[in-house]
N, C-alpha and C positions, 0 to 999 in steps of 0.2 A: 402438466405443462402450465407454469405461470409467466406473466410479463417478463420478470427477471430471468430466468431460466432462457425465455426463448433469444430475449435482447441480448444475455451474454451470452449463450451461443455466439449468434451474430457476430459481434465486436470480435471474438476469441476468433473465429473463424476468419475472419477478416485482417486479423495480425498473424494468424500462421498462413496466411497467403500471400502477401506481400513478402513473406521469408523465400517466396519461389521466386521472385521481383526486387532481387536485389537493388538496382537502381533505385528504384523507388523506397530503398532504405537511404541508400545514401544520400541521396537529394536531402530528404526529411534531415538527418543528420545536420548534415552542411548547414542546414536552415537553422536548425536549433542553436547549432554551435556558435554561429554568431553570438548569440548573446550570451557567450560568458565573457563578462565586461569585467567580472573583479572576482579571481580564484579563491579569494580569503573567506566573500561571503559566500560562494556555492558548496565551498568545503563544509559548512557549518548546516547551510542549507539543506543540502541536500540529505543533511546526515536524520533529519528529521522524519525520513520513510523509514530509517533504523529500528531496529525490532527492540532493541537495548534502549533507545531512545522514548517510541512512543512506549513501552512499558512504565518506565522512569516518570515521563511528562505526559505524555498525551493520552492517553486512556485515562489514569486519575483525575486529569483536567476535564474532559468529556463527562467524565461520571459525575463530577463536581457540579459543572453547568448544567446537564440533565435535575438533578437534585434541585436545584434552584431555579432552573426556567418552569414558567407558570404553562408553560405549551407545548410539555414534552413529560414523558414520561418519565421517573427516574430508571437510568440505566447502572444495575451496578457493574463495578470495573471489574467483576472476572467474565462478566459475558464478553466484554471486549479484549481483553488477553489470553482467555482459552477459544473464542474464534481467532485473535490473529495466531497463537500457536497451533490451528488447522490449519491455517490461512498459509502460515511457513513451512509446512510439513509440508502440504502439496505441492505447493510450489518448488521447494528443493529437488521432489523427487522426479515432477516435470523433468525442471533442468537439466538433473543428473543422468537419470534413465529412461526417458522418453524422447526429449527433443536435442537432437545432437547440434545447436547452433553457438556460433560464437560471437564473441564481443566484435566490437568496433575496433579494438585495439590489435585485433589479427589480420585487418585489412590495411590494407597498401594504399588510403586515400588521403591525397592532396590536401594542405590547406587544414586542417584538425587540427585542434586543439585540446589535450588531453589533460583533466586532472590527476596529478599525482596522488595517489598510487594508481596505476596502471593496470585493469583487469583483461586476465585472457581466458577466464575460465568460461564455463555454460553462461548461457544470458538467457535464456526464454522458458517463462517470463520473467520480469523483471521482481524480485523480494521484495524491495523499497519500495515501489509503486502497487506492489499488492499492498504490503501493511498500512499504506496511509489511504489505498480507495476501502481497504475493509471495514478500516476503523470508523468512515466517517460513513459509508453507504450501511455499516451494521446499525453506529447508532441511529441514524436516522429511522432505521428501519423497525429498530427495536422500539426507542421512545416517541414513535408516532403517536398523538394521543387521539384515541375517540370520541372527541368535540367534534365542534365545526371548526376551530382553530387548532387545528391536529397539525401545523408546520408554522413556522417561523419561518417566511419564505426569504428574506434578508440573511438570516444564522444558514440557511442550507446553501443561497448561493454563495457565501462568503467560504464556510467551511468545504464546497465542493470546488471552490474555483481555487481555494490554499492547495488541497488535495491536489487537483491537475497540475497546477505551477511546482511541486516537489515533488510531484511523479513526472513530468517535463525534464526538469534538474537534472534527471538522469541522463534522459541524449544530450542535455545543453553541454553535459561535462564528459562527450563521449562517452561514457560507461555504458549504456546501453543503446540499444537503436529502438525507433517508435515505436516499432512491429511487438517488441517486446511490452512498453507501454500499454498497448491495446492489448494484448492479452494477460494484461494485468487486470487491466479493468472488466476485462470480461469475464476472468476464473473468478473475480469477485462478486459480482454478479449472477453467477452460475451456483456459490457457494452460497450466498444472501436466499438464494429460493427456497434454498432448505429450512428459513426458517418459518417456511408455511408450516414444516413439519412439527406438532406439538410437544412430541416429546424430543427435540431437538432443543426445540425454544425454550423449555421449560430444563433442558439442562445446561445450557449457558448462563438462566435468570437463577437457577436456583441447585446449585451443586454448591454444599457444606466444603466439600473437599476442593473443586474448585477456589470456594471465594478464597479460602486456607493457602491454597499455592498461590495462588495470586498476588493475596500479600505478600509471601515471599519471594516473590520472584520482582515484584517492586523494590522490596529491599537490597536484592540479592543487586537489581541494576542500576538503583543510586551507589553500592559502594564499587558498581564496576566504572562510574560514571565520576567517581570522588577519587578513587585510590586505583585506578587500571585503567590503561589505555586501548577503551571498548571500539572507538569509533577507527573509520577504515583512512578518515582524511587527515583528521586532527588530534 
């Protein structure tokens, strides 16, 4: 039992009980929703918890800066895209065959504001808010370095507070409710403990076949990104 482990318990347990409290989704909801002030930029926004996206952008860009900050370790990018394809496994399967809840867009409340496209499917937990809390709680997690200046405390609140605002994105644009949120961050959390385990950690840093798919699957999601219409908004 470590910190992460017991804190995402916690959090996870604390977004599937407020699923027993609907009210207290909705309120959350209503709140967020206010601030979709301009649907053009949340469409784009939001798309950025995309699995297709941070493949594409964000992982390579993480792995880049890791490389090049003097107070982090280098992380290479297939520890961060074959964690986040555990990170999407689970979580689908959540969805699918564990947690029978639904979206925002199956209730009958007042006043909401939905982006087009309109989802009615599983919502808990949220995919888009796993892959951007894993991305950036893994790399931190991974490239902590053993100094005394082992964080960038600036880079982590910056990069954790991007993370929240596009795992938010999701209720601001109705797509999901918060409950779902919080157990985003929590299954992430819950998944990050594992990487006390060393030969866990040692095959995300260091699988030949790995780093091989990886590349491809960076290529495979710029020509989904260039020549196919990947994203669910735009």
């Amino acid at each position: 039992m470590n910190k992460d482990l017991l804190i995402g318990l916690l959090i996870f347990c604390i977004g599937l009980t407020i699923k027993f409290f609907p009210a207290i989704d909705i309120a959350l909801l209503t709140f967020f929703n206010k601030f979709l002030f301009n649907e053009t930029f949340y469409s784009y926004f939001t798309e950025l918890g995309s699995g297709w996206i941070a493949v594409a952008l964000i992982f390579p860009l993480m792995s880049f800066i890791s490389h090049k900050s003097k107070k982090m370790v280098y992380v290479p990018v297939q520890a961060l895209i074959i964690s986040g394809i555990y990170i999407g496994i689970l979580v689908q399967l959540m969805k699918e065959q564990i947690f029978p809840f639904t979206r925002p867009a199956m209730e009958a409340i007042d006043g909401i504001t939905y982006l087009e496209p309109i989802f009615k499917y599983s919502t808990f937990p949220s995919g888009h808010a796993a892959t951007i809390f894993g991305s950036i709680l893994i790399w931190f997690k991974l490239g902590a370095s053993t100094t005394e200046n082992r964080s960038n405390n600036l880079l982590y609140f910056l990069a954790i507070s991007v993370a929240a605002f596009i795992a938010l994105s999701r209720v601001i644009i109705a797509a999901h409710w918060f409950s779902d949120i919080l157990a985003s961050l929590g299954f992430v959390l819950i998944f990050r403990s594992a990487l006390t385990l060393n030969f866990f950690k040692n095959h995300l840093l260091e699988s030949k076949t790995g780093k091989f798919f990886s590349y491809f699957l960076i290529a495979l999601a710029w020509i989904g990104i260039i020549f196919f219409d990947i994203s669910e908004y735009f």
